[in-house]
Kinemage of the C-alpha trace (Angstrom):
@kinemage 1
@onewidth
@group {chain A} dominant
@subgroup {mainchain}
@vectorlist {calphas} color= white
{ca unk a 1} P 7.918 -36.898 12.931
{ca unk a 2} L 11.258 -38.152 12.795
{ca unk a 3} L 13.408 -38.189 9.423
{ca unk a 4} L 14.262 -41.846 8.578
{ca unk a 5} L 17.906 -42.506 7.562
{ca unk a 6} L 18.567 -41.476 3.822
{ca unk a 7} L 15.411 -40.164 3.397
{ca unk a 8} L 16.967 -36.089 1.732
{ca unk a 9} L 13.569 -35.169 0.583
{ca unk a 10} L 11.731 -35.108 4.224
{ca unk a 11} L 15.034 -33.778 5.545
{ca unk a 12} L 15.038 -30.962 2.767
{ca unk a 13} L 11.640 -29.975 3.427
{ca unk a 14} L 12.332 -29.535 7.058
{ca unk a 15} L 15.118 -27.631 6.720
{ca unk a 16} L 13.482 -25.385 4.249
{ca unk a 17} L 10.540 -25.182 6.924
{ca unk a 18} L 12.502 -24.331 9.346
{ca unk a 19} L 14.608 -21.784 7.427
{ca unk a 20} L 11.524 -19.457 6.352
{ca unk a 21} L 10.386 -19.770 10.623
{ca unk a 22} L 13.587 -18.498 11.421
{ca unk a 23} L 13.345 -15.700 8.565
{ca unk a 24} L 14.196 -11.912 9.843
{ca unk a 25} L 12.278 -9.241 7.451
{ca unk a 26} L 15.405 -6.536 6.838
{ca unk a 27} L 14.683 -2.683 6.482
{ca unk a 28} L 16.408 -3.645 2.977
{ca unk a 29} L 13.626 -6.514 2.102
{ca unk a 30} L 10.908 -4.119 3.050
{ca unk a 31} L 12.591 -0.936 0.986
{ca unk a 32} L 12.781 -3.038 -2.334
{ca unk a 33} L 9.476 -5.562 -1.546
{ca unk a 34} L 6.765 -2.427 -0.684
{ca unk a 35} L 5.547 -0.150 -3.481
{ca unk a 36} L 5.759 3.956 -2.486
{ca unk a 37} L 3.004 5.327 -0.695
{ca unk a 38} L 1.972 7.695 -3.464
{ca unk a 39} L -1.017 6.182 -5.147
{ca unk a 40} L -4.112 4.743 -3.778
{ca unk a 41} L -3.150 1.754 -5.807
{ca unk a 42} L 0.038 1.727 -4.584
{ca unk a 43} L -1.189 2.066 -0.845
{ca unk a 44} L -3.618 -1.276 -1.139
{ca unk a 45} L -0.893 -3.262 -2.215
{ca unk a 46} L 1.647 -2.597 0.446
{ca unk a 47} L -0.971 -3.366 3.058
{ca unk a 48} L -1.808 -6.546 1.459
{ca unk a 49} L 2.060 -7.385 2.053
{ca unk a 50} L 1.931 -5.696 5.132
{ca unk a 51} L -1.038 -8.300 6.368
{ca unk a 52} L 0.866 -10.875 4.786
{ca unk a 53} L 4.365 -10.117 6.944
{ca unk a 54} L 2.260 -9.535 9.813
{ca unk a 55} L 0.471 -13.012 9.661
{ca unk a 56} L 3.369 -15.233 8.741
{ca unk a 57} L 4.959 -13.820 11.854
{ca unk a 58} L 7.846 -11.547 10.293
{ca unk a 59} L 6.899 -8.044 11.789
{ca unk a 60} L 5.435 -7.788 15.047
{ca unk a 61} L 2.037 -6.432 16.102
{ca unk a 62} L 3.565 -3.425 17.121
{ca unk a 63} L 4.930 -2.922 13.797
{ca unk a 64} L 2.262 -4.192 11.512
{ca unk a 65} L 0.211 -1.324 13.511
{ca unk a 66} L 2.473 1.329 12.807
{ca unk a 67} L 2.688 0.185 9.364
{ca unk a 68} L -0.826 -0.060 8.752
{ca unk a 69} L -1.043 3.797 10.440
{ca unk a 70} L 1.432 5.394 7.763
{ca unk a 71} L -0.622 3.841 4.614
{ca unk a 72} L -3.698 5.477 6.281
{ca unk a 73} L -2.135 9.015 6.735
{ca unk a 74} L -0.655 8.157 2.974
{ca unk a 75} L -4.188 7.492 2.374
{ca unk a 76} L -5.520 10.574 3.044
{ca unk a 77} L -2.988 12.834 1.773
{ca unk a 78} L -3.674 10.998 -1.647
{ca unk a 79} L -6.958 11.754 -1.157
{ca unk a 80} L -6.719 15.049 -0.075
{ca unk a 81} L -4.521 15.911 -3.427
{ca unk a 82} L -7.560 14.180 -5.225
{ca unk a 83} L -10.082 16.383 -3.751
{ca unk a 84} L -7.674 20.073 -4.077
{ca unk a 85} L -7.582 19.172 -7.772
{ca unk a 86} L -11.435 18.430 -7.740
{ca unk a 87} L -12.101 21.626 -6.081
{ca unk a 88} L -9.516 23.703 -8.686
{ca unk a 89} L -11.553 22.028 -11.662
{ca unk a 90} L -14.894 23.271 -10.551
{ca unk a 91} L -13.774 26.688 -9.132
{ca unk a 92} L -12.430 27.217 -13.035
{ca unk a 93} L -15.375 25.933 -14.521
{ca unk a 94} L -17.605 27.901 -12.434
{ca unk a 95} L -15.674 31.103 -13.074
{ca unk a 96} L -16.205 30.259 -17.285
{ca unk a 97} L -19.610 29.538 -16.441
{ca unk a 98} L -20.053 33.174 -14.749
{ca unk a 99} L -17.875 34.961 -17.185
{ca unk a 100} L -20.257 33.071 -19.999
{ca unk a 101} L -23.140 34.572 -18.524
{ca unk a 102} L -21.711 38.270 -17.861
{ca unk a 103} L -21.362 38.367 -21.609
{ca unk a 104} L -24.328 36.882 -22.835
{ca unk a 105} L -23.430 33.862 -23.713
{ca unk a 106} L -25.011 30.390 -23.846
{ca unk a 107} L -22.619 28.087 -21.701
{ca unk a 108} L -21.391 24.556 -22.847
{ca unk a 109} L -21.686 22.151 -20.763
């Protein structure tokens, strides 16, 4: 659609069209735009933004896959931390619970 002589808005628009087509994602925009990988929170956000870079055509397939890959492993080391501190909690309550019952006492639950 061609602009029409004076017309500043339709060549603004354009211009700002073509602009964010032509926009390069920086190892600096990512570092200060994507949250650390360190909560599961945390994780579901940056893959939102990941998705979001990937579809407007800023990081390639290639990219957006590796991407993706390192908030999975993030994923599960969260998780894993989760389920260590799970399995601390009940080890320590089952050792009150046994040292309850080797002296006679009525546990609490």
């Amino acid at each position: 659609m061609p602009i029409e002589p004076g017309d500043a808005e339709r060549a603004g628009e354009l211009a700002r069209r073509s602009a964010q087509r032509r926009r390069v994602l920086t190892v600096a925009d990512a570092e200060l735009e994507l949250p650390p990988l360190d909560t599961a929170e945390h994780i579901r956000q940056a893959a939102e933004k990941i998705q979001r870079w990937a579809v407007g055509g800023l990081i390639p397939g290639v990219v957006t896959g590796a991407c993706i890959r390192a908030c999975e492993i993030a994923l599960r080391a969260v998780d894993s931390e989760l389920s260590a501190k799970r399995w601390k909690a009940l080890e320590e309550r089952v050792g009150e619970l046994e040292q309850a019952k080797r002296e006679g006492r009525e546990w609490e639950p």
